[in-house]
C-alpha positions as CSV (number, residue, x, y, z in Angstrom):
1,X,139.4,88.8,-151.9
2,X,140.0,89.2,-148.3
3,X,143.5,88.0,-146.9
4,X,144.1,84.3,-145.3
5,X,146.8,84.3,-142.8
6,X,145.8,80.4,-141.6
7,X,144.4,78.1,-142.8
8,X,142.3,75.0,-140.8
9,X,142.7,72.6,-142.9
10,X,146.1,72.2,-142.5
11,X,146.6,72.1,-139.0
12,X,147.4,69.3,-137.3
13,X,144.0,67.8,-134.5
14,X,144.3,68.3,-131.2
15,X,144.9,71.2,-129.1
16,X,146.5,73.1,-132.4
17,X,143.3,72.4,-134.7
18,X,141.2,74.4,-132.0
19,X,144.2,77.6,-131.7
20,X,144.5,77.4,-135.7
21,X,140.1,77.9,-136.2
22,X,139.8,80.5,-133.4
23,X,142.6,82.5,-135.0
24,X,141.2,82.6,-138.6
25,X,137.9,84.0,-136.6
26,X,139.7,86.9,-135.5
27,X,141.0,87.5,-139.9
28,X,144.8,88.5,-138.3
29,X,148.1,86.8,-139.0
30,X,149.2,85.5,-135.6
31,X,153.0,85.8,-136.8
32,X,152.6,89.3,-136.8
33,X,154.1,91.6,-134.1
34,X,151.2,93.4,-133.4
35,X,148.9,89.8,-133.4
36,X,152.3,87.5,-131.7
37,X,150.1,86.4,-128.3
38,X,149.2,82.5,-128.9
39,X,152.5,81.7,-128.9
40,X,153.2,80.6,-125.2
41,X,157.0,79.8,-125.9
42,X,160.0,81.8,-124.3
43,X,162.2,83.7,-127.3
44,X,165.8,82.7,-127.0
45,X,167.5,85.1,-129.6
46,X,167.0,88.3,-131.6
47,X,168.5,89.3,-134.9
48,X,167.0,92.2,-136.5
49,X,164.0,91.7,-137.2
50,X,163.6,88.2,-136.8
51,X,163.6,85.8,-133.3
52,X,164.0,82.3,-132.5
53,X,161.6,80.8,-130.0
54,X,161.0,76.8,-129.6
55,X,158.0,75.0,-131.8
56,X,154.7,74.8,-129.2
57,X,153.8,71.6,-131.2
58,X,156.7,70.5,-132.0
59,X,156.5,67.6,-134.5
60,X,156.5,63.7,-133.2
61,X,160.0,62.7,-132.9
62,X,161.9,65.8,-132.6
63,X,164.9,66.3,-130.1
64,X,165.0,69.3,-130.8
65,X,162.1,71.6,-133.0
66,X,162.7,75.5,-133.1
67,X,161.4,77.8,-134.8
68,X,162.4,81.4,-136.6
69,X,160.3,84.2,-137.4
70,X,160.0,87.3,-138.8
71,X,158.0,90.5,-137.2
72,X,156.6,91.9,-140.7
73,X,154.5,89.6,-142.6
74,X,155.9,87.9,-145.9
75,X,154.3,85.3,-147.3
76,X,156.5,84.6,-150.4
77,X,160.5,83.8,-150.8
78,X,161.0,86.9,-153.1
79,X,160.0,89.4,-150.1
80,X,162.9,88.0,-148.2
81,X,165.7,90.2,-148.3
82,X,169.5,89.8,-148.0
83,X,169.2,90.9,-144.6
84,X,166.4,88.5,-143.9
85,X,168.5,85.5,-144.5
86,X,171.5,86.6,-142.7
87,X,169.3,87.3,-140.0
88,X,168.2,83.6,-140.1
89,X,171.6,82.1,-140.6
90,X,172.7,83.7,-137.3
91,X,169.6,82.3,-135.8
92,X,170.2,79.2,-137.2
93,X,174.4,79.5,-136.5
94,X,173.4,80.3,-132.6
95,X,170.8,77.6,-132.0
96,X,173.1,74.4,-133.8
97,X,175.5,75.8,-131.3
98,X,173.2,76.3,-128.4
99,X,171.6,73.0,-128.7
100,X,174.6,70.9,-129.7
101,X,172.0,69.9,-132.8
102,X,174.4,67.3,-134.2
103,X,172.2,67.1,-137.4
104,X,168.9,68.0,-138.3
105,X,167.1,70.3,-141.3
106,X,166.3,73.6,-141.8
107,X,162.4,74.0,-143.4
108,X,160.6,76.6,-144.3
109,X,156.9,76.7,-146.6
110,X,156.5,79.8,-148.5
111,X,153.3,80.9,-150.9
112,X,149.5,79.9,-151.1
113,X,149.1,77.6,-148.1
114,X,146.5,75.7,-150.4
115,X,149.3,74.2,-151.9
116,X,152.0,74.6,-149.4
117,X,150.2,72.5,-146.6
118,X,151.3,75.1,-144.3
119,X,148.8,76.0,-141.2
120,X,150.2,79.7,-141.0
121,X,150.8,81.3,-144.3
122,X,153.6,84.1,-142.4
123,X,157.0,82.8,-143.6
124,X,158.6,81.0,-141.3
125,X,161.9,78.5,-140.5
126,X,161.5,75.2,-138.6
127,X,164.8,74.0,-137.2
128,X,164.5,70.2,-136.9
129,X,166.7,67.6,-135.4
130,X,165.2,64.4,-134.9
131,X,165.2,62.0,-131.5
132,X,168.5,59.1,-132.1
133,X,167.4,55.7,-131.3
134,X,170.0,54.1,-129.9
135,X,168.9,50.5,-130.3
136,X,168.6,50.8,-134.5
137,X,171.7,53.2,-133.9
138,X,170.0,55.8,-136.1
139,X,167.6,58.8,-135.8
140,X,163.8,58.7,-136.5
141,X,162.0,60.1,-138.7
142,X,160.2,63.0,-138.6
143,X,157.6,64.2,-141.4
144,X,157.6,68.1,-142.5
145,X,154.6,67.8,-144.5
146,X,154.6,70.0,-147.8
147,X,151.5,69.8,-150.0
């Protein structure tokens, strides 16, 4: 059975749908170092062999939606190593600080994107922190689909 790396159904309409289809055409994992040229986003930080680098559709109200990923492909949470996750914990350490991110969540999707409801099947770490409303003196929500 030949690889996935995305997966259409997932994605999100717009602009996104269209990137998401005329990437599973090409059969590559856009993640990938060798493949990494949709991403139109400036990388802010390196750790090994991971990099942090903002969300290009970031989700709706996000102040703040980053993203961390990894140059070799790894689909499932076993295939992280210890020096993954440290890697990711600086990333994530450096952008709370960078941002003043006064709260927020740390996601990630990992496995079969069929059940995941992940558009991009390459592990990867979403750092959200969601817009404050100042009126309702709270912050709004923001929906990380899973399934």
């Amino acid at each position: 059975m030949k690889t996935k790396f995305v997966n259409a159904k997932n994605a999100r309409k717009g602009e996104y749908k269209g990137i998401i289809k005329k990437i599973a055409k090409t059969g590559k994992c856009p993640f990938c170092k060798k493949n990494f040229k949709y991403h139109k986003k400036p990388i802010f930080k390196r750790k090994n062999d991971w990099f942090l680098t903002d969300n290009s559709w970031p989700y709706k109200n996000t102040a703040v939606h980053l993203m961390i990923l990894g140059e070799k492909h790894k689909e499932k949470f076993s295939e992280l190593t210890k020096k993954d996750l440290e890697s990711v914990a600086f990333l994530v350490n450096w952008a709370v600080k960078k941002w003043n991110i006064k709260g927020g969540g740390l996601a990630t999707r990992f496995g079969n994107t069929e059940y995941t409801g992940a558009s991009v099947g390459h592990i990867h770490f979403h750092i959200i922190s969601p817009q404050f409303d100042k009126n309702k003196k709270r912050s709004k929500t923001v929906n990380f689909p899973i399934g």
